[in-house]
Biotite code that builds the C-alpha atoms (Angstrom):
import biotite.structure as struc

atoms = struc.array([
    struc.Atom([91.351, 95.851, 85.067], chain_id="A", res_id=1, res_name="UNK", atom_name="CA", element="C"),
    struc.Atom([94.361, 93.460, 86.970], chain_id="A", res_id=2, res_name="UNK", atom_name="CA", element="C"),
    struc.Atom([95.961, 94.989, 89.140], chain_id="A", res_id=3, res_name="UNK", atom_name="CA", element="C"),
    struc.Atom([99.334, 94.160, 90.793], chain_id="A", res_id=4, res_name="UNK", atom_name="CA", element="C"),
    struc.Atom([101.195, 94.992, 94.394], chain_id="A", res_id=5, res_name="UNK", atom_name="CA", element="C"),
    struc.Atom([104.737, 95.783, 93.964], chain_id="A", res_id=6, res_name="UNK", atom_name="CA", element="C"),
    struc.Atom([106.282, 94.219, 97.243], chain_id="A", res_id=7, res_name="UNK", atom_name="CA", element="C"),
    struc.Atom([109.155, 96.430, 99.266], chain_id="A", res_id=8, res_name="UNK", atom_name="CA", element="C"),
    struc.Atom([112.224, 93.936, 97.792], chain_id="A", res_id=9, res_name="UNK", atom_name="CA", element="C"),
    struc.Atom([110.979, 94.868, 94.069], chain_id="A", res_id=10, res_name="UNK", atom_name="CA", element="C"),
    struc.Atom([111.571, 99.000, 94.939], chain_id="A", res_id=11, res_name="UNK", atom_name="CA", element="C"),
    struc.Atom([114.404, 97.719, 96.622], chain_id="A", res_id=12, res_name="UNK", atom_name="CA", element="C"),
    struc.Atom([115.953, 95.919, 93.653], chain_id="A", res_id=13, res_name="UNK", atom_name="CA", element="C"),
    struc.Atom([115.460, 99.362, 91.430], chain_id="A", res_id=14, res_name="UNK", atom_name="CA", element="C"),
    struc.Atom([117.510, 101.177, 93.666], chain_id="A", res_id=15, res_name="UNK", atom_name="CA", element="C"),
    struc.Atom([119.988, 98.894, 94.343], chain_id="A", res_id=16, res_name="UNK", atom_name="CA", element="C"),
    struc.Atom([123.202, 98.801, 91.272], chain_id="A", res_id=17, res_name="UNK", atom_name="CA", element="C"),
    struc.Atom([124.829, 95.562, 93.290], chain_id="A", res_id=18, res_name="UNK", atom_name="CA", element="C"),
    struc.Atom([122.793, 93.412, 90.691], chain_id="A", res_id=19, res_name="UNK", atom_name="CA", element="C"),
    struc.Atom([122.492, 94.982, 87.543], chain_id="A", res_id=20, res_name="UNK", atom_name="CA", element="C"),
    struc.Atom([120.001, 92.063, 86.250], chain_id="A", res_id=21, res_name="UNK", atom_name="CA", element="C"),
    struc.Atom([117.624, 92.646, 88.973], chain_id="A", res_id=22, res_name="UNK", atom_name="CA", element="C"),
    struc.Atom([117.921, 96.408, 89.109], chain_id="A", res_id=23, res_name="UNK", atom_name="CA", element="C"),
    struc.Atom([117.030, 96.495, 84.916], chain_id="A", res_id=24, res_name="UNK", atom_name="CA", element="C"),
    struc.Atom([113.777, 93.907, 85.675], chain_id="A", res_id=25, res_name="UNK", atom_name="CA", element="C"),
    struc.Atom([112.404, 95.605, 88.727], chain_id="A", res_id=26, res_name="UNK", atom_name="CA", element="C"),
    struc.Atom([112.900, 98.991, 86.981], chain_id="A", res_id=27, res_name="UNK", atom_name="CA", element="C"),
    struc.Atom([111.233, 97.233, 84.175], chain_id="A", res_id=28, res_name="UNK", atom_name="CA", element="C"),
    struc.Atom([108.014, 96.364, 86.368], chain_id="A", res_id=29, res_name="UNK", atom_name="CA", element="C"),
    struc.Atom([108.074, 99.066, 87.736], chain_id="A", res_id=30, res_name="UNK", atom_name="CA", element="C"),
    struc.Atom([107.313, 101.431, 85.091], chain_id="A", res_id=31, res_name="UNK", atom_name="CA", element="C"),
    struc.Atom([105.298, 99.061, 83.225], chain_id="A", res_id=32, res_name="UNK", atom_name="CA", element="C"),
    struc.Atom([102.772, 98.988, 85.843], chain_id="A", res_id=33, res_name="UNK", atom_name="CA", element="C"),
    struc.Atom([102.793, 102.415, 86.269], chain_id="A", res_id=34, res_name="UNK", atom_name="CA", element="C"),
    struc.Atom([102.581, 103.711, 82.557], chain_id="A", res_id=35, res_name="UNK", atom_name="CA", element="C"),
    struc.Atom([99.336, 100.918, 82.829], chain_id="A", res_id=36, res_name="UNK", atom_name="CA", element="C"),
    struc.Atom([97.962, 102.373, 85.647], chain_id="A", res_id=37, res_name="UNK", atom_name="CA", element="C"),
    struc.Atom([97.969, 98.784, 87.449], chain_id="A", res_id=38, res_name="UNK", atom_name="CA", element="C"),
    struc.Atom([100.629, 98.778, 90.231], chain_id="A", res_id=39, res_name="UNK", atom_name="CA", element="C"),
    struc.Atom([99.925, 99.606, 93.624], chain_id="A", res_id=40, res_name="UNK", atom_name="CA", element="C"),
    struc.Atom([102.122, 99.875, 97.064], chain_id="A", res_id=41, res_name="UNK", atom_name="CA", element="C"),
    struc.Atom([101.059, 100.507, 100.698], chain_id="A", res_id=42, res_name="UNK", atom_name="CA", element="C"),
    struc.Atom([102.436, 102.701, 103.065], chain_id="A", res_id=43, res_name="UNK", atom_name="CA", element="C"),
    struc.Atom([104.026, 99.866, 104.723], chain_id="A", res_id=44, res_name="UNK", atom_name="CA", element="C"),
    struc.Atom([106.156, 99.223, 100.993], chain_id="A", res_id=45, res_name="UNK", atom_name="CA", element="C"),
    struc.Atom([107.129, 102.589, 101.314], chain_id="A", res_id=46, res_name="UNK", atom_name="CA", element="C"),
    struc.Atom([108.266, 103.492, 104.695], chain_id="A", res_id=47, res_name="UNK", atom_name="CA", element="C"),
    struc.Atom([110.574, 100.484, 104.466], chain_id="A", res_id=48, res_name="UNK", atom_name="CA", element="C"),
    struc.Atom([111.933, 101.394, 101.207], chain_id="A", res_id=49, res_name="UNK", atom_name="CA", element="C"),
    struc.Atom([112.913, 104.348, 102.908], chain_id="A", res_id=50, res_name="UNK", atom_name="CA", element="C"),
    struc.Atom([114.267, 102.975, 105.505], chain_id="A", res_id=51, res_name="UNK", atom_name="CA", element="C"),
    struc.Atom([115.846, 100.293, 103.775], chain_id="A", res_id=52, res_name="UNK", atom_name="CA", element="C"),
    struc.Atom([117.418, 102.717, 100.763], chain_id="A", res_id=53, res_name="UNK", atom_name="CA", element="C"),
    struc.Atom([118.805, 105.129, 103.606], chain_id="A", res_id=54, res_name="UNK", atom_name="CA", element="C"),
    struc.Atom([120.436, 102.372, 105.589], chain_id="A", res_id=55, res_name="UNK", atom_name="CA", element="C"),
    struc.Atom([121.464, 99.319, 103.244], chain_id="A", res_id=56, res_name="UNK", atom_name="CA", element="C"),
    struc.Atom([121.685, 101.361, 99.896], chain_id="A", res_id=57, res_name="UNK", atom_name="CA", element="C"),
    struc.Atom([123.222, 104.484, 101.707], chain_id="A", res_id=58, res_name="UNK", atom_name="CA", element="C"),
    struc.Atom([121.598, 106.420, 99.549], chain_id="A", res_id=59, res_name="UNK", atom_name="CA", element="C"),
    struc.Atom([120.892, 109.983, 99.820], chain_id="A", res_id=60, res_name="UNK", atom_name="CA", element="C"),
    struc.Atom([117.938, 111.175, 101.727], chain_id="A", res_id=61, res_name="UNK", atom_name="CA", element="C"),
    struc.Atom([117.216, 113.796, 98.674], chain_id="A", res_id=62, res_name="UNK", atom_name="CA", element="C"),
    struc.Atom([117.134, 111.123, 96.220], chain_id="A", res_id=63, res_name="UNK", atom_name="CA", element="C"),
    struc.Atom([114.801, 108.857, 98.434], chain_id="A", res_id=64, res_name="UNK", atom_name="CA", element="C"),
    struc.Atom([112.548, 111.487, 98.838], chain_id="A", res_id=65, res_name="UNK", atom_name="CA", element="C"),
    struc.Atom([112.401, 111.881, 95.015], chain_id="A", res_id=66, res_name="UNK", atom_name="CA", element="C"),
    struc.Atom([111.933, 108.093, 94.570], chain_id="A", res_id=67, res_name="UNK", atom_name="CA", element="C"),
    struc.Atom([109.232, 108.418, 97.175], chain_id="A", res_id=68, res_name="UNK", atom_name="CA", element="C"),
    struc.Atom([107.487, 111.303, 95.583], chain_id="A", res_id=69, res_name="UNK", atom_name="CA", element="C"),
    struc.Atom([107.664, 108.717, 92.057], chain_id="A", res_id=70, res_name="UNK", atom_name="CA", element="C"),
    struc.Atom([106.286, 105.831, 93.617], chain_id="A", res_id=71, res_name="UNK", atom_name="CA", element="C"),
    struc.Atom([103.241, 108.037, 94.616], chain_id="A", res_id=72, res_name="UNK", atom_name="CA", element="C"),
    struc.Atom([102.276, 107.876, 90.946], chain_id="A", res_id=73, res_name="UNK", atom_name="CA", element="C"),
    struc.Atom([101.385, 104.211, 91.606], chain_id="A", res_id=74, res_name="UNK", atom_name="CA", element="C"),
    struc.Atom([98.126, 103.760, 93.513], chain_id="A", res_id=75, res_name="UNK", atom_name="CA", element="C"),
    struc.Atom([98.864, 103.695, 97.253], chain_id="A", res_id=76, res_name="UNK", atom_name="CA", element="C"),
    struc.Atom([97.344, 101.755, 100.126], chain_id="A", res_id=77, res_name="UNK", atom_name="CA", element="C"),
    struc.Atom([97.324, 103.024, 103.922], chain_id="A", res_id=78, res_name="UNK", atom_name="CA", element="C"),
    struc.Atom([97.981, 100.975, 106.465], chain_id="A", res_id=79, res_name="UNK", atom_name="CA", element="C"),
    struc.Atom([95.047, 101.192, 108.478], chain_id="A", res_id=80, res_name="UNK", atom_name="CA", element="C"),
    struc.Atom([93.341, 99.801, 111.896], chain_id="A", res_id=81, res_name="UNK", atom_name="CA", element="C"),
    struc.Atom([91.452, 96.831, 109.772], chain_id="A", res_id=82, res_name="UNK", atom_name="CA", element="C"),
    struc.Atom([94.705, 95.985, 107.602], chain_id="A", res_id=83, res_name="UNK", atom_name="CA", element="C"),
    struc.Atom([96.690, 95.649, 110.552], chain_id="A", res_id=84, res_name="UNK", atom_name="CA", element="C"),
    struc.Atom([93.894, 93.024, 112.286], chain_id="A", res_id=85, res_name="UNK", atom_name="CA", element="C"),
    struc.Atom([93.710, 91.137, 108.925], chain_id="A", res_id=86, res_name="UNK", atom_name="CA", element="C"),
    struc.Atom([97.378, 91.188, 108.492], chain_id="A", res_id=87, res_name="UNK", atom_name="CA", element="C"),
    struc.Atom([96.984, 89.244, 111.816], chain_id="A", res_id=88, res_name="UNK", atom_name="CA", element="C"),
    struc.Atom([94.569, 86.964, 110.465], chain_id="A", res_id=89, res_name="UNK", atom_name="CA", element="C"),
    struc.Atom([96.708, 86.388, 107.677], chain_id="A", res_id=90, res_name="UNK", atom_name="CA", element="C"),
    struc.Atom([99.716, 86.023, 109.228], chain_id="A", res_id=91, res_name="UNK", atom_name="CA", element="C"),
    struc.Atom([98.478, 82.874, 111.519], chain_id="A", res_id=92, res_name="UNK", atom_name="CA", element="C"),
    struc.Atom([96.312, 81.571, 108.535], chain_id="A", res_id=93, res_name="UNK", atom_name="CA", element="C"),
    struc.Atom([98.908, 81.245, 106.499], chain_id="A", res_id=94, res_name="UNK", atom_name="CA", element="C"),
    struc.Atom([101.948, 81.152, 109.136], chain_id="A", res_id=95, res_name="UNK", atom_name="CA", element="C"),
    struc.Atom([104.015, 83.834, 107.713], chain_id="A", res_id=96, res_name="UNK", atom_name="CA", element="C"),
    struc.Atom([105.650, 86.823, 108.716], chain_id="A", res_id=97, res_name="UNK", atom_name="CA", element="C"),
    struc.Atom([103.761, 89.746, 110.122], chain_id="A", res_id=98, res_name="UNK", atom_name="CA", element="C"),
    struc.Atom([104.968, 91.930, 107.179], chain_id="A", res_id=99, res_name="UNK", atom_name="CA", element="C"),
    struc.Atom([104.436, 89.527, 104.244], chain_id="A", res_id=100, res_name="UNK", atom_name="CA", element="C"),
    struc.Atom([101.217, 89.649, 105.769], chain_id="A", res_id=101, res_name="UNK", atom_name="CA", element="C"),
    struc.Atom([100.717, 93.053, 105.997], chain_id="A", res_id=102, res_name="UNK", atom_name="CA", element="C"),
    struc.Atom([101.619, 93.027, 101.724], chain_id="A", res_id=103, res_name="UNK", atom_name="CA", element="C"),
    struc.Atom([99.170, 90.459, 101.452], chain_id="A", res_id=104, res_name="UNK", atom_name="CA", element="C"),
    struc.Atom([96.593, 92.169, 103.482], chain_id="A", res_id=105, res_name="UNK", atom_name="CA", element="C"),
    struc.Atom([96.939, 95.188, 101.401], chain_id="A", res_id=106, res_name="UNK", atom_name="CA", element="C"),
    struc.Atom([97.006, 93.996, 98.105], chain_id="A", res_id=107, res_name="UNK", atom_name="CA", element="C"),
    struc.Atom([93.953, 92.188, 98.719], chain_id="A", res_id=108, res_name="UNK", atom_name="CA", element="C"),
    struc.Atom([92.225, 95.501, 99.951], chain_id="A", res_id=109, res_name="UNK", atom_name="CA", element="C"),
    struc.Atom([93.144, 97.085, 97.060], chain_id="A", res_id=110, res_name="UNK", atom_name="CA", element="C"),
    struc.Atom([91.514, 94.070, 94.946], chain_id="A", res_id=111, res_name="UNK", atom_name="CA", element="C"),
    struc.Atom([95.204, 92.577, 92.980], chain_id="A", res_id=112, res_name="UNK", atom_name="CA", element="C"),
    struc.Atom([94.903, 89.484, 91.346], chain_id="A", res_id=113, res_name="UNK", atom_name="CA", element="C"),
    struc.Atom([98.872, 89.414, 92.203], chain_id="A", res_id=114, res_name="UNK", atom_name="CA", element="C"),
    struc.Atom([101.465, 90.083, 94.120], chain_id="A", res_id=115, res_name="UNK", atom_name="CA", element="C"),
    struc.Atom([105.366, 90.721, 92.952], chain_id="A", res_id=116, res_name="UNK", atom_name="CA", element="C"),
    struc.Atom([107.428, 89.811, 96.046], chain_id="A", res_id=117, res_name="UNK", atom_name="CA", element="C"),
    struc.Atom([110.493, 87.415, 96.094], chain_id="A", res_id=118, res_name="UNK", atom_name="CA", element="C"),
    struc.Atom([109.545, 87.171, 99.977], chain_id="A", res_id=119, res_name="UNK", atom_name="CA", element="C"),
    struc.Atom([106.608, 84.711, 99.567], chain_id="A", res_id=120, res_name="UNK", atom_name="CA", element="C"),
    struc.Atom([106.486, 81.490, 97.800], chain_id="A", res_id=121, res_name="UNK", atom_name="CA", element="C"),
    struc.Atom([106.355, 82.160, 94.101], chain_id="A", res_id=122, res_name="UNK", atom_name="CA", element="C"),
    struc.Atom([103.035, 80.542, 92.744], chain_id="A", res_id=123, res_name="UNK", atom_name="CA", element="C"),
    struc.Atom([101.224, 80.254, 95.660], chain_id="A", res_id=124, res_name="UNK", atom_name="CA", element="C"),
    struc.Atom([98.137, 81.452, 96.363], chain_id="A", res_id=125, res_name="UNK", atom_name="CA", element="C"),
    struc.Atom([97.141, 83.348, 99.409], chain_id="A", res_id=126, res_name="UNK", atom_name="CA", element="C"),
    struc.Atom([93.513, 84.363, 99.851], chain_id="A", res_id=127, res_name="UNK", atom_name="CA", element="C"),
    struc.Atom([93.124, 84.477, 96.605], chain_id="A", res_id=128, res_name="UNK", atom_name="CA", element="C"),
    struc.Atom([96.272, 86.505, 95.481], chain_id="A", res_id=129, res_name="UNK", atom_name="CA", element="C"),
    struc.Atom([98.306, 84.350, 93.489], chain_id="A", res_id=130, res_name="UNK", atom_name="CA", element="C"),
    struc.Atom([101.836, 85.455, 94.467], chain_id="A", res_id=131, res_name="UNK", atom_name="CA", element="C"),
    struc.Atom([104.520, 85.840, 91.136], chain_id="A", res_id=132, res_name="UNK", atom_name="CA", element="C"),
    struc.Atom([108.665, 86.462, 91.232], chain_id="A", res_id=133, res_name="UNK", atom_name="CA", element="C"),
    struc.Atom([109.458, 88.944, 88.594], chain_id="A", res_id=134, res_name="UNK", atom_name="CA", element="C"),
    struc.Atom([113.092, 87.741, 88.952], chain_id="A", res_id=135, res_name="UNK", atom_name="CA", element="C"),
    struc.Atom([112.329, 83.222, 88.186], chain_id="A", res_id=136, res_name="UNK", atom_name="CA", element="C"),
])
């Protein structure tokens, strides 16, 4: 079975009603992957949801805990000792953020074939995880 990481802008995007377009796709992806059983997040994807839905959103901390306790359905990668040293590696492989990195490092523990993310270059492939925007 494929299987697909969900990158921290795509939550974003279903949260966020500034651009309907995006909002209706991500939500789109979103439960497609779930009802499929083929998404997957880290805990890194969903602390800065959080973060980022409380701050930039404003949205109430009620309703980000629900959207948290929804995104569990998905499976869920932690962050761990080794994913932070081969988000490292990654990071000055590829020179890239620490964070993409950290998505990339993840998805590749949890064995995707692709990542979602509007962050890194669309197409590319990075160790193997060819990286797709749900939005192009």
């Amino acid at each position: 079975m494929s299987k697909t990481f969900l990158d921290t802008n795509i939550v974003v995007y279903a949260n966020d009603a500034r651009d309907p377009a995006k909002q209706q796709r991500a939500l789109e992806v979103i439960t497609g992957h779930m009802r499929a059983r083929t998404g997957v997040v880290s805990t890194q994807v969903l602390q800065e949801y959080a973060v980022t839905a409380e701050s930039k959103l404003s949205q109430d901390p009620d309703a980000v805990l629900r959207q948290l306790a929804l995104l569990e359905a998905l499976e869920v990668i932690l962050v761990t000792p080794p994913v932070i040293r081969r988000a490292l590696e990654l990071r000055h492989r590829y020179r890239i953020g620490y964070w993409d990195a950290g998505i990339l490092a993840a998805a590749e523990l949890a064995r995707c074939d692709v990542v979602l993310s509007e962050d890194l270059n669309p197409g590319q492939l990075y160790a193997g995880l060819e990286v797709r925007s749900p939005f192009t």
